[in-house]
Structures are given as C-alpha cells and as structure tokens.
mmJSON file of the N, C-alpha and C atoms, coordinates in Angstrom:
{"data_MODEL":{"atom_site":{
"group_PDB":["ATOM","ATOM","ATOM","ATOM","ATOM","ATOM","ATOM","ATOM","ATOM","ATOM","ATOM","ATOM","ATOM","ATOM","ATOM","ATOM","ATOM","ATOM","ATOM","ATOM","ATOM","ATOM","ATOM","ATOM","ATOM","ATOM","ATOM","ATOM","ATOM","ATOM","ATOM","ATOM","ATOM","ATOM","ATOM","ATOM","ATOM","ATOM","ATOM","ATOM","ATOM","ATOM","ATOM","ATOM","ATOM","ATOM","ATOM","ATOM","ATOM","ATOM","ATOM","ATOM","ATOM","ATOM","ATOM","ATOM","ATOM","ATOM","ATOM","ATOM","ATOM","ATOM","ATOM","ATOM","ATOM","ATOM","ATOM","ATOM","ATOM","ATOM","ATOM","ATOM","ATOM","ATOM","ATOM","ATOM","ATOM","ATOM","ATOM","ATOM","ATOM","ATOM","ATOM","ATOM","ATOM","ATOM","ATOM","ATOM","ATOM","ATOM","ATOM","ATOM","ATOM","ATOM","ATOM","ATOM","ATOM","ATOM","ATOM","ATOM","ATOM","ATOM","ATOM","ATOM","ATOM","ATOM","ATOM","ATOM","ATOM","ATOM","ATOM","ATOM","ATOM","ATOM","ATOM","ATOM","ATOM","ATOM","ATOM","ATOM","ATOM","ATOM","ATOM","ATOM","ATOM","ATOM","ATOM","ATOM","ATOM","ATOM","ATOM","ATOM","ATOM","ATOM","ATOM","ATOM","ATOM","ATOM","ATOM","ATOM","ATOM","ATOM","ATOM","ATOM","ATOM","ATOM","ATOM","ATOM","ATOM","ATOM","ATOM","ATOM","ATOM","ATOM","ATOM","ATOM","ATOM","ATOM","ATOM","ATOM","ATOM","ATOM","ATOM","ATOM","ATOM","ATOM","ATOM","ATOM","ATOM","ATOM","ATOM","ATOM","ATOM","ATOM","ATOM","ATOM","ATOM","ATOM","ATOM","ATOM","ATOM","ATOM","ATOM","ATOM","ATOM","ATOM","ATOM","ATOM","ATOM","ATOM","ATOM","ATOM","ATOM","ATOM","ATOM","ATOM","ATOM","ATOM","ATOM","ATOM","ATOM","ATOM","ATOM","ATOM","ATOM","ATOM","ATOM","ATOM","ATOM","ATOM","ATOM","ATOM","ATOM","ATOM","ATOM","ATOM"],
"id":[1,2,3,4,5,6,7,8,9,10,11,12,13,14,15,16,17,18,19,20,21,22,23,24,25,26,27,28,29,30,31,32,33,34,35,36,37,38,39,40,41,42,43,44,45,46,47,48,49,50,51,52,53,54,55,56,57,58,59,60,61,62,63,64,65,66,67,68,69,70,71,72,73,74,75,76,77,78,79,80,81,82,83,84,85,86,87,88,89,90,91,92,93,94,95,96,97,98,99,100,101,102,103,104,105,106,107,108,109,110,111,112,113,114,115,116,117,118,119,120,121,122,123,124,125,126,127,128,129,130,131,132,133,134,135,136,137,138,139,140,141,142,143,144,145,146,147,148,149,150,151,152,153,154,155,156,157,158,159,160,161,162,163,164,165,166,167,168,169,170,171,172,173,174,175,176,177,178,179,180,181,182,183,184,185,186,187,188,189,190,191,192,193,194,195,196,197,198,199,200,201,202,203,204,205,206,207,208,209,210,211,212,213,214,215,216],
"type_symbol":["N","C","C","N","C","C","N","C","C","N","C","C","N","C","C","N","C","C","N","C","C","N","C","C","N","C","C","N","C","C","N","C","C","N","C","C","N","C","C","N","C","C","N","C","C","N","C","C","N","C","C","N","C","C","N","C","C","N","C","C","N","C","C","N","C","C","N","C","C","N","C","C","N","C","C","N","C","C","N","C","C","N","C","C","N","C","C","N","C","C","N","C","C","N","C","C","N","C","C","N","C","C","N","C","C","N","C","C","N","C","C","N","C","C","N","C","C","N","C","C","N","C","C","N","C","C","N","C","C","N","C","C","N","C","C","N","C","C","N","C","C","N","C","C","N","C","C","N","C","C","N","C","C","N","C","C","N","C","C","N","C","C","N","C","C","N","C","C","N","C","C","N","C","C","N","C","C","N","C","C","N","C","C","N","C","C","N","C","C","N","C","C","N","C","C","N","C","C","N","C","C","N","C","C","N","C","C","N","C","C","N","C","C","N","C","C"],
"label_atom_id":["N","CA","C","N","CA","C","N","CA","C","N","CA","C","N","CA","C","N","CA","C","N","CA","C","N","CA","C","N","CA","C","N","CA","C","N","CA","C","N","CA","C","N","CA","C","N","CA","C","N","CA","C","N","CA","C","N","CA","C","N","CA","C","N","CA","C","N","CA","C","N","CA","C","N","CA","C","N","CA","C","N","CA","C","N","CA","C","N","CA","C","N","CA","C","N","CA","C","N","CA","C","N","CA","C","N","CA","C","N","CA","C","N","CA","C","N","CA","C","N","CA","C","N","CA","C","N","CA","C","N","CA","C","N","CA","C","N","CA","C","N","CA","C","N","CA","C","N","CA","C","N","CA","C","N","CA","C","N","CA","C","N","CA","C","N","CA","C","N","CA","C","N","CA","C","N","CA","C","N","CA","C","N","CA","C","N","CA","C","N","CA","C","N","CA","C","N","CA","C","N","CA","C","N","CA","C","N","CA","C","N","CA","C","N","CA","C","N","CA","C","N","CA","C","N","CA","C","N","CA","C","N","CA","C","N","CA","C","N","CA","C","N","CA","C","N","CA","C","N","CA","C"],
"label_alt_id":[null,null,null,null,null,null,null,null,null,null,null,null,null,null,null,null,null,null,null,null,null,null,null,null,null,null,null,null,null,null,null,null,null,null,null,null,null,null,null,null,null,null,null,null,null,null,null,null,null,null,null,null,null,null,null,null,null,null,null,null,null,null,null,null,null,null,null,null,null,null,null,null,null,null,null,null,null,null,null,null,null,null,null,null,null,null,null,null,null,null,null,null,null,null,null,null,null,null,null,null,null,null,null,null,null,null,null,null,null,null,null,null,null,null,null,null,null,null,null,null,null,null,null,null,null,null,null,null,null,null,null,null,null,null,null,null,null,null,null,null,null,null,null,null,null,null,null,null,null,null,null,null,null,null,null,null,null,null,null,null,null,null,null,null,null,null,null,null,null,null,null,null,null,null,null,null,null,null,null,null,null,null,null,null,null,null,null,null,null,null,null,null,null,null,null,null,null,null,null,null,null,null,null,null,null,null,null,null,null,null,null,null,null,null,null,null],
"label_comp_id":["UNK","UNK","UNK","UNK","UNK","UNK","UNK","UNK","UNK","UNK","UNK","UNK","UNK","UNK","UNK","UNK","UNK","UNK","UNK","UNK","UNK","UNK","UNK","UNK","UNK","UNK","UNK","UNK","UNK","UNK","UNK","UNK","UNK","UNK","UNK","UNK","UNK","UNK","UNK","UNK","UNK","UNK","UNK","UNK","UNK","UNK","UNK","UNK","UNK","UNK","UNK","UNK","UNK","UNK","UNK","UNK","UNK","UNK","UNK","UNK","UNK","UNK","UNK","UNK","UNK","UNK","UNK","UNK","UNK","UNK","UNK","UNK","UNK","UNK","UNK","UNK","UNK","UNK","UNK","UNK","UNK","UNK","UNK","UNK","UNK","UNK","UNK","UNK","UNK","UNK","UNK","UNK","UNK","UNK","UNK","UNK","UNK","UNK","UNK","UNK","UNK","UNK","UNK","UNK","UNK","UNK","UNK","UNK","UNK","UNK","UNK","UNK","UNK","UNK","UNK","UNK","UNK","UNK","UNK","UNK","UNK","UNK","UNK","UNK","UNK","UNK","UNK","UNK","UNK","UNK","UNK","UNK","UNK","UNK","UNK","UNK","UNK","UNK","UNK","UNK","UNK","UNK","UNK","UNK","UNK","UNK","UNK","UNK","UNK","UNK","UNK","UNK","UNK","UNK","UNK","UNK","UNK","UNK","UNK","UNK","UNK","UNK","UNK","UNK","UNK","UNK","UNK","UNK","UNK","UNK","UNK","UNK","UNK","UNK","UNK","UNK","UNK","UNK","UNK","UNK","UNK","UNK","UNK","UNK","UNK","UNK","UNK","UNK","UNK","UNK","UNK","UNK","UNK","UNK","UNK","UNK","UNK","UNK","UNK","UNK","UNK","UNK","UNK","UNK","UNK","UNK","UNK","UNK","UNK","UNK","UNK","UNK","UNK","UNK","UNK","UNK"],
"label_asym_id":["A","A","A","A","A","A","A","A","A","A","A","A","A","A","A","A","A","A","A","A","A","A","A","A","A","A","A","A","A","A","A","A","A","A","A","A","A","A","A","A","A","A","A","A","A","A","A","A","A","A","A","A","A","A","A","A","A","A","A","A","A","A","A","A","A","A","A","A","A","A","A","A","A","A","A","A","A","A","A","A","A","A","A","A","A","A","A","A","A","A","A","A","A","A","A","A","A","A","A","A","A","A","A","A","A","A","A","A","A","A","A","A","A","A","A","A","A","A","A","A","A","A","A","A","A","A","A","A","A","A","A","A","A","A","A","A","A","A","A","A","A","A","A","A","A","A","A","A","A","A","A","A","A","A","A","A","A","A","A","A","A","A","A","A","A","A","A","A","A","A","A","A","A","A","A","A","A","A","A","A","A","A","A","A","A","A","A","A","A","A","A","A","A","A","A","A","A","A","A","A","A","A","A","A","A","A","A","A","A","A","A","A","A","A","A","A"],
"label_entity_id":["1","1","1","1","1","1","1","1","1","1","1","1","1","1","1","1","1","1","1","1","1","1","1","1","1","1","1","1","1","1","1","1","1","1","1","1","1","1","1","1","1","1","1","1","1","1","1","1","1","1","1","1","1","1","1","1","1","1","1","1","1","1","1","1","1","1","1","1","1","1","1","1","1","1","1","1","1","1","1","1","1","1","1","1","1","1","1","1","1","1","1","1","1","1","1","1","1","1","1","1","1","1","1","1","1","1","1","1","1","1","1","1","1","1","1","1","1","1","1","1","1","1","1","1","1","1","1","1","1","1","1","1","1","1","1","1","1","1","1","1","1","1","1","1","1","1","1","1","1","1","1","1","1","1","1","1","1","1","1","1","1","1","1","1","1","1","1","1","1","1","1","1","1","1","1","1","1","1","1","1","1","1","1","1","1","1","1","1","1","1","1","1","1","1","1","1","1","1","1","1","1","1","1","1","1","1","1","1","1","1","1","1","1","1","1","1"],
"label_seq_id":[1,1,1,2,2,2,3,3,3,4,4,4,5,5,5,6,6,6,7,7,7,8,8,8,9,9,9,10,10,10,11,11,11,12,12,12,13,13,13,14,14,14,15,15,15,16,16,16,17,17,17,18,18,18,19,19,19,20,20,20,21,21,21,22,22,22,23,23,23,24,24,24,25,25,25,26,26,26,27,27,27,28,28,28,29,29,29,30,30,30,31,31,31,32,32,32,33,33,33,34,34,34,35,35,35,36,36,36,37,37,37,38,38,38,39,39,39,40,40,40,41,41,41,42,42,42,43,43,43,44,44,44,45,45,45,46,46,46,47,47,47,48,48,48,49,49,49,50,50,50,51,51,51,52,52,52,53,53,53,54,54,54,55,55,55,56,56,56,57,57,57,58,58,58,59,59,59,60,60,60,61,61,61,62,62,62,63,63,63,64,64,64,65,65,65,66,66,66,67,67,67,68,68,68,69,69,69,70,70,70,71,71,71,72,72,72],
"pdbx_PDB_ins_code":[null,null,null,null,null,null,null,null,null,null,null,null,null,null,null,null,null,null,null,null,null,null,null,null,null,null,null,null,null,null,null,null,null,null,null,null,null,null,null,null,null,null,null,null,null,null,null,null,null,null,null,null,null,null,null,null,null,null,null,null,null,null,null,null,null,null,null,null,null,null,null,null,null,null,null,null,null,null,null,null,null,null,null,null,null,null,null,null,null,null,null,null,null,null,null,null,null,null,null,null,null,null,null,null,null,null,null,null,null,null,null,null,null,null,null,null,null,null,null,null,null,null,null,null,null,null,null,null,null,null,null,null,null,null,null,null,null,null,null,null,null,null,null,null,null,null,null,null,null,null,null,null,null,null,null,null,null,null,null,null,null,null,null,null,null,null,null,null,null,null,null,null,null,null,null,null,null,null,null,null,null,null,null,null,null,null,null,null,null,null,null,null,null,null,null,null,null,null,null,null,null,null,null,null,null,null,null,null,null,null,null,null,null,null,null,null],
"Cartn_x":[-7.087,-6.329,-5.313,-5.254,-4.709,-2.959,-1.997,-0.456,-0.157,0.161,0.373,0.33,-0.854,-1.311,-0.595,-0.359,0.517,1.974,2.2,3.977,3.71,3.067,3.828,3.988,3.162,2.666,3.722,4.062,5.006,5.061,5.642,5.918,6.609,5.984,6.67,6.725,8.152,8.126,8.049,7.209,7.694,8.502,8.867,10.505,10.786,10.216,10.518,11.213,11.234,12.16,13.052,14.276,15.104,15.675,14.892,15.502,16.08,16.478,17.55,16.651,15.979,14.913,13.699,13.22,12.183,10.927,10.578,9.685,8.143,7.235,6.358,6.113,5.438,5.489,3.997,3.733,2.185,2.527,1.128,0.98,-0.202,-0.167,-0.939,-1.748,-1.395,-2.206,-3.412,-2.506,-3.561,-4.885,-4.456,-5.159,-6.232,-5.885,-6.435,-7.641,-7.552,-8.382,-9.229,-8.88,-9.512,-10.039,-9.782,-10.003,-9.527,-8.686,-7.855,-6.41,-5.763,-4.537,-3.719,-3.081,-1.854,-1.143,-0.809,0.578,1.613,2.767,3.59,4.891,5.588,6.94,7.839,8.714,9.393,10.913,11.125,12.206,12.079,10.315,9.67,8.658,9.39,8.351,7.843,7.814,7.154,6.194,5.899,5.643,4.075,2.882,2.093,1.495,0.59,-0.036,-1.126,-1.333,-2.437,-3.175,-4.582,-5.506,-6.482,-6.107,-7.284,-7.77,-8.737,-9.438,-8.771,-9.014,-8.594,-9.112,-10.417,-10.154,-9.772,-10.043,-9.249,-7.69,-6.767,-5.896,-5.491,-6.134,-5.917,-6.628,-7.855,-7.574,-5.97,-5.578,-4.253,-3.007,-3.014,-1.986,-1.97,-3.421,-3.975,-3.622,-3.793,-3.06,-2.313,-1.342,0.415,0.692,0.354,1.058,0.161,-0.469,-1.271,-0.592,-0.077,0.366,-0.594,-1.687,-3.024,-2.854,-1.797,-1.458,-0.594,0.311,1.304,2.566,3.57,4.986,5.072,6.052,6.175,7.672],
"Cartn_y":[9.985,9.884,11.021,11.687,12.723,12.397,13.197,12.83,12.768,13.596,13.85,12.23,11.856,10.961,9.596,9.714,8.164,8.136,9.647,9.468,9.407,9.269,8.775,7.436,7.003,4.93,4.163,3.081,2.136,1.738,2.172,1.492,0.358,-0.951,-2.351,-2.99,-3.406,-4.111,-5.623,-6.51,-7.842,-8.401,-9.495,-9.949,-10.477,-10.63,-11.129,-9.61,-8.844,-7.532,-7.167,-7.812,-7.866,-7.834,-7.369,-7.337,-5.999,-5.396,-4.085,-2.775,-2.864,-1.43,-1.117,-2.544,-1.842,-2.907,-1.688,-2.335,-1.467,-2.362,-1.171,-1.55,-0.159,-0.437,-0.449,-0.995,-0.596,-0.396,-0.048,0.428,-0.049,-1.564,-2.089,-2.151,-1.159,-0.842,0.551,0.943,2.058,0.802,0.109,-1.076,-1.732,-1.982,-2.131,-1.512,-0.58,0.898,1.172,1.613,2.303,1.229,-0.183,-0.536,-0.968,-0.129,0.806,0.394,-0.22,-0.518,0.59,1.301,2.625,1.762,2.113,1.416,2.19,2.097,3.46,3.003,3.563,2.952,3.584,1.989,2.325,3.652,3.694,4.762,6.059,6.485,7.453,7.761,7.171,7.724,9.263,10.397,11.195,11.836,10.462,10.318,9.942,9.772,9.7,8.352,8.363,6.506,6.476,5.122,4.58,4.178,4.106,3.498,2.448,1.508,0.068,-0.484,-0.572,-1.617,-2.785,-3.184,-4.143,-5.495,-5.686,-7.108,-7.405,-5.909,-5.819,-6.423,-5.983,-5.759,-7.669,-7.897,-9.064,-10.329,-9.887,-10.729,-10.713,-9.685,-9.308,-10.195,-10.174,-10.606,-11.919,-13.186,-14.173,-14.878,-13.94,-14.124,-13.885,-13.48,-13.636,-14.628,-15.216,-16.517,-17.663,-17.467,-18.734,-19.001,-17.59,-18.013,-17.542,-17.054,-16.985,-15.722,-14.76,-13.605,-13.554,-14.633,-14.9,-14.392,-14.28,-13.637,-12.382,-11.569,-10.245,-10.241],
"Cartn_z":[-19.004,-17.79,-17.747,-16.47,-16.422,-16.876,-16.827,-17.806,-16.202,-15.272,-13.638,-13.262,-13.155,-12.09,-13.44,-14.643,-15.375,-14.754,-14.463,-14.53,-13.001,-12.303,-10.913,-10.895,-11.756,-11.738,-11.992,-11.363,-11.682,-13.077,-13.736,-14.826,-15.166,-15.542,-15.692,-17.238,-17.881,-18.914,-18.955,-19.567,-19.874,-19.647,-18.715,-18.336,-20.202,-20.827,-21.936,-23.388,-22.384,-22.897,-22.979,-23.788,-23.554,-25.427,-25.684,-27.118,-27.932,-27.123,-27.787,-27.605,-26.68,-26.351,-27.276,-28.104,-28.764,-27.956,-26.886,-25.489,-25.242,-24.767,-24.38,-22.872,-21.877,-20.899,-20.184,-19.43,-18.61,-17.601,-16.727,-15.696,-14.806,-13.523,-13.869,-12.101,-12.012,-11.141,-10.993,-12.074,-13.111,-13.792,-13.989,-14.782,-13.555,-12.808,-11.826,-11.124,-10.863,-10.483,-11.694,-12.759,-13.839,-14.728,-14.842,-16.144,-17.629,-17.416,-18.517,-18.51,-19.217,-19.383,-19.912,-19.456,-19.847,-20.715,-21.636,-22.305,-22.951,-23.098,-23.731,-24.063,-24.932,-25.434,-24.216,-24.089,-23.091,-23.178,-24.748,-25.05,-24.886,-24.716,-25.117,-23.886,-22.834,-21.204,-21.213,-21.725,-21.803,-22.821,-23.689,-24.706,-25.028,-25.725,-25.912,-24.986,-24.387,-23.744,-24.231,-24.434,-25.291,-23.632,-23.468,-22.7,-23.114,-22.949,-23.422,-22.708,-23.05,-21.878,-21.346,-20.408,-20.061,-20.303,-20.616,-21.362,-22.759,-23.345,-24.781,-24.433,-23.531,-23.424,-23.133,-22.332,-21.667,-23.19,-23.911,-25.181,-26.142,-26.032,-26.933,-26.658,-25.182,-24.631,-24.684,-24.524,-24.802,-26.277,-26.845,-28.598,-28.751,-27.847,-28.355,-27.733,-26.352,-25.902,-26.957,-27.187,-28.045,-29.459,-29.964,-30.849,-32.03,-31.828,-32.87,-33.818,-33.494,-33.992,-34.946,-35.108,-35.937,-35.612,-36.555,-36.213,-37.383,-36.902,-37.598,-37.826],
"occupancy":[1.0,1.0,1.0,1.0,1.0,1.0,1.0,1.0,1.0,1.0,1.0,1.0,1.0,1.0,1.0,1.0,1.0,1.0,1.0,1.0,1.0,1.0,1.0,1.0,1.0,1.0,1.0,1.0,1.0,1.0,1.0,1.0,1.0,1.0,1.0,1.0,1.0,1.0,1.0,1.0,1.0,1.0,1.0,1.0,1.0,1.0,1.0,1.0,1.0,1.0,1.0,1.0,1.0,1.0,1.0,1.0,1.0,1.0,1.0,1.0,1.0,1.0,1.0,1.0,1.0,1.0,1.0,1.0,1.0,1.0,1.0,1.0,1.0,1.0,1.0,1.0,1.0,1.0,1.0,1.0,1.0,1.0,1.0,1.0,1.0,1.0,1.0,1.0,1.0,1.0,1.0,1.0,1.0,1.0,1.0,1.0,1.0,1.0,1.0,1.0,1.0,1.0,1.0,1.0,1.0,1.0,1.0,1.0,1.0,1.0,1.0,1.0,1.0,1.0,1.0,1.0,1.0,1.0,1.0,1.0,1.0,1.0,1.0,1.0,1.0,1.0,1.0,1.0,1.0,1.0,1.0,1.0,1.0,1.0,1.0,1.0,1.0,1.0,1.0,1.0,1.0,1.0,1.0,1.0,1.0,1.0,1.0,1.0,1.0,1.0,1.0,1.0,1.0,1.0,1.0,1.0,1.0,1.0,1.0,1.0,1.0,1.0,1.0,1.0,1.0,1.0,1.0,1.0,1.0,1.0,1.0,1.0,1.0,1.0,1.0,1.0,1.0,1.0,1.0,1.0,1.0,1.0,1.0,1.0,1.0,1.0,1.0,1.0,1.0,1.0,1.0,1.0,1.0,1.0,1.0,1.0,1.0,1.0,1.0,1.0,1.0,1.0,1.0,1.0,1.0,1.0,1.0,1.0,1.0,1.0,1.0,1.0,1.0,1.0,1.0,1.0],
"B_iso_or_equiv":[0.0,0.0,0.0,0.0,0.0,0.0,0.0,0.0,0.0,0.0,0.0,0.0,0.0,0.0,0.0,0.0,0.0,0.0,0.0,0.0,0.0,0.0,0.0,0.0,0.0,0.0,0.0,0.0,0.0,0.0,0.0,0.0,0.0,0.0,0.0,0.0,0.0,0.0,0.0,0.0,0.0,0.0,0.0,0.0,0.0,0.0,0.0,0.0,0.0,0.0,0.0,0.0,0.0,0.0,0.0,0.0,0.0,0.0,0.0,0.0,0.0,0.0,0.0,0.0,0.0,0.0,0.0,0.0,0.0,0.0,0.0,0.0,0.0,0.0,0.0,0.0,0.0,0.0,0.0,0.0,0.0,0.0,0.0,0.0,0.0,0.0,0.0,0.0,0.0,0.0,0.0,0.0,0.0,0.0,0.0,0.0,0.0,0.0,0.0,0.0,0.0,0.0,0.0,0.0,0.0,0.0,0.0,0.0,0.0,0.0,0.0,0.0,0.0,0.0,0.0,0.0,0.0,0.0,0.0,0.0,0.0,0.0,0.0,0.0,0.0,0.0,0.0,0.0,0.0,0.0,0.0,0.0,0.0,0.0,0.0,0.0,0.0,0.0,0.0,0.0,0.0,0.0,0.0,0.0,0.0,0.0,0.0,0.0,0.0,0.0,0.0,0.0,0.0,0.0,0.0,0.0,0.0,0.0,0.0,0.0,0.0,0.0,0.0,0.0,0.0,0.0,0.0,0.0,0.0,0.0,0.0,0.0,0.0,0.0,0.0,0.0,0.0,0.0,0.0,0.0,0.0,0.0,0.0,0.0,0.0,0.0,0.0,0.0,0.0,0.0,0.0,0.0,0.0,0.0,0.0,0.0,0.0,0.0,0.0,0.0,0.0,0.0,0.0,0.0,0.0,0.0,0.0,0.0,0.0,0.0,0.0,0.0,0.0,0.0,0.0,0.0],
"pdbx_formal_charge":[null,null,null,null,null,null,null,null,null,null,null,null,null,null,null,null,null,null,null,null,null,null,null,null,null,null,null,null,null,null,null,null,null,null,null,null,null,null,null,null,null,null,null,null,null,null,null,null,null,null,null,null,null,null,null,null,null,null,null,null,null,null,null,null,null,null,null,null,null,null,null,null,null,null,null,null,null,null,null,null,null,null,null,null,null,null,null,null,null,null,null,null,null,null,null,null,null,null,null,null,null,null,null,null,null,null,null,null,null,null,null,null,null,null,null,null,null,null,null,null,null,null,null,null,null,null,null,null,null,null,null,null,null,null,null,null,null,null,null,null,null,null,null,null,null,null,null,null,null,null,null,null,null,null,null,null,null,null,null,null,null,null,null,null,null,null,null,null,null,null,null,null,null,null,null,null,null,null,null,null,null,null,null,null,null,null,null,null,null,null,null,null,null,null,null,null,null,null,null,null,null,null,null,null,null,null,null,null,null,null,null,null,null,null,null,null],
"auth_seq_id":[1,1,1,2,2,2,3,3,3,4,4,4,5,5,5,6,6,6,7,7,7,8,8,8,9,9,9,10,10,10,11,11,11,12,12,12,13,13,13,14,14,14,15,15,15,16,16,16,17,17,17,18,18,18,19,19,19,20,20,20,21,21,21,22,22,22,23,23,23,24,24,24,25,25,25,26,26,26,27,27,27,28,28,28,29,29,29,30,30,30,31,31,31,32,32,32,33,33,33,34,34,34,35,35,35,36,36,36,37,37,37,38,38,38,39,39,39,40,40,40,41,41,41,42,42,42,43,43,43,44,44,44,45,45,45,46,46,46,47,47,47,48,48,48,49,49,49,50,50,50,51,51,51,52,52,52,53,53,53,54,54,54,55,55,55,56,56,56,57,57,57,58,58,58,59,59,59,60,60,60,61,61,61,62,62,62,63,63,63,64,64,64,65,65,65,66,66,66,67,67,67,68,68,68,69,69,69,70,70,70,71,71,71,72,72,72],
"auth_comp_id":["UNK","UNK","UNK","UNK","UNK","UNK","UNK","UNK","UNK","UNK","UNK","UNK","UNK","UNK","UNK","UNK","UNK","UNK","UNK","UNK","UNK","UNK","UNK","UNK","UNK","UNK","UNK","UNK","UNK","UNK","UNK","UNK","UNK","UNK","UNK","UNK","UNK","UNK","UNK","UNK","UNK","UNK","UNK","UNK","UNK","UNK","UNK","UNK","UNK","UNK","UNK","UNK","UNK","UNK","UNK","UNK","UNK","UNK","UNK","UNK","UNK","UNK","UNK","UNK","UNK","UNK","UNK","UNK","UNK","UNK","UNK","UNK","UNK","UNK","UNK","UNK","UNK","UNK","UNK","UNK","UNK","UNK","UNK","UNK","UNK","UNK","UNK","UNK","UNK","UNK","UNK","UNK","UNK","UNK","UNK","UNK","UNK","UNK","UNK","UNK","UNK","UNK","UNK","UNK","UNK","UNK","UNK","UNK","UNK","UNK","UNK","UNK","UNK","UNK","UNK","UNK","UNK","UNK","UNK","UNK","UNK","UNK","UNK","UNK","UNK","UNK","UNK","UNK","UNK","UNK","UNK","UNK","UNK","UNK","UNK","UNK","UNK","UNK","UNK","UNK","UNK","UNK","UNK","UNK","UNK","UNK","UNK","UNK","UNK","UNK","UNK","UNK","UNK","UNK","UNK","UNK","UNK","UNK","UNK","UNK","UNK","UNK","UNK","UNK","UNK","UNK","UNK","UNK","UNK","UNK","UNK","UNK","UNK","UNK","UNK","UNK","UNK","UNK","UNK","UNK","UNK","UNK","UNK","UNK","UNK","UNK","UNK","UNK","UNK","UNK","UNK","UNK","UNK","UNK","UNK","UNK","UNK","UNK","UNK","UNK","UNK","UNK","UNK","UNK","UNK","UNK","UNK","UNK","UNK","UNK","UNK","UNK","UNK","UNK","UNK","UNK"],
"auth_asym_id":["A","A","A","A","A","A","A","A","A","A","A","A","A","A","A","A","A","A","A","A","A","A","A","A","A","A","A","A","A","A","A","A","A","A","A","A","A","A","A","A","A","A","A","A","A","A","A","A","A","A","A","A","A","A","A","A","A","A","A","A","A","A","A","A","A","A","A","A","A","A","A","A","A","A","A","A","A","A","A","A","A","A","A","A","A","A","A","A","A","A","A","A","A","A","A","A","A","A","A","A","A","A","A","A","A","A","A","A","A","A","A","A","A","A","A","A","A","A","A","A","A","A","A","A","A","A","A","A","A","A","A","A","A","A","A","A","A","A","A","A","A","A","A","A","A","A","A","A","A","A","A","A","A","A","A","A","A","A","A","A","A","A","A","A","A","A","A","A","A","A","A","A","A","A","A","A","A","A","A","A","A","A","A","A","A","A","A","A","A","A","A","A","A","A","A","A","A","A","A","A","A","A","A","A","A","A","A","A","A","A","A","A","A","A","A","A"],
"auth_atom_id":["N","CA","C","N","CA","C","N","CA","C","N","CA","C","N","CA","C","N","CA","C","N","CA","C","N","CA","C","N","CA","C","N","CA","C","N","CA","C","N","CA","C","N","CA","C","N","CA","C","N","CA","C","N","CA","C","N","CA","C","N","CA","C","N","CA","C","N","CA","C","N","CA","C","N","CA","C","N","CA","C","N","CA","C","N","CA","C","N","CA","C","N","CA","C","N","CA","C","N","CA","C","N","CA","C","N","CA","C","N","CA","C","N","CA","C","N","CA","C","N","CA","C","N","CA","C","N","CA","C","N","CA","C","N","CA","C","N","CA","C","N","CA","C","N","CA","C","N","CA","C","N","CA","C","N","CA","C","N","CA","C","N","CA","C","N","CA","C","N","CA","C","N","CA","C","N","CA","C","N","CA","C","N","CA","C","N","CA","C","N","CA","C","N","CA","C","N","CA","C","N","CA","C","N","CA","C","N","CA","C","N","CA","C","N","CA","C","N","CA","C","N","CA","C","N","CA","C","N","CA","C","N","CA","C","N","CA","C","N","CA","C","N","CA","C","N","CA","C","N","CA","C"],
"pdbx_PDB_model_num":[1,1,1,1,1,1,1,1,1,1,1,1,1,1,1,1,1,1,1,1,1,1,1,1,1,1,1,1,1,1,1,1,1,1,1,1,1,1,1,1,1,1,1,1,1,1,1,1,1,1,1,1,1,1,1,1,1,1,1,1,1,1,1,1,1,1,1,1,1,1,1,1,1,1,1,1,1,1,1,1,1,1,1,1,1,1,1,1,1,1,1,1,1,1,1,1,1,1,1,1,1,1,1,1,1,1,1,1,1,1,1,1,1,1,1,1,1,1,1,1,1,1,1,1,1,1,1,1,1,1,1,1,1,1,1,1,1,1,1,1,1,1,1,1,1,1,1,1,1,1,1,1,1,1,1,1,1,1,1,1,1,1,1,1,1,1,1,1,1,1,1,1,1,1,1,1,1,1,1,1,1,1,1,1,1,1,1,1,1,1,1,1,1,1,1,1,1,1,1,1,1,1,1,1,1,1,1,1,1,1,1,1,1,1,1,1]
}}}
C-alpha cells in the first residue's frame, strides 16, 4: 500500500487507549476497500505500517476480548 494514500486515512485508536501512549492505530476504511488492515504505532505516525488481512486481523481482535491470548 502506497505511504501517500495511508497518511491521508483516518486514523482511529481503541476507546480502550488510554494507557500512557503505548497505542496502535488502524485505518478502517483502508480495511474496508483493500482487505487489509493498516496498523501502526500511534507515537510513531510516520513510521513503519504493518498490513493484515482482515480476517487475520478480526481473529486477533476475537482473542483479546475472549480472553484466549492471555495477559502480558
């Protein structure tokens, strides 16, 4: 995905982000269109983005509310 066409995209964090800036952000209408979930640290917006699929993305997210991932 081109770097141009990520940084115009809305970038949105987790309302559950609120823990001292260590956040990541998507882009989910990029997600939408492509497939592809953008994801990127929110401290570091000009910074490297990861692209995942989106049902990868959407299993991941499935296992953190479940709980199946554990705690860190």
């Amino acid at each position: 995905m081109a770097t141009a066409s990520l940084s115009a995209q809305r970038w949105v964090k987790s309302s559950y982000s609120d823990n001292g800036g260590t956040c990541v952000e998507w882009a989910p209408r990029t997600a939408s269109t492509t497939g592809l979930v953008p994801v990127r640290d929110s401290k570091n917006t000009t910074g490297p983005v990861l692209s995942i699929p989106a049902a990868a993305f959407s299993a991941f997210v499935t296992g953190v509310k479940s709980g199946d991932l554990g705690t860190v």
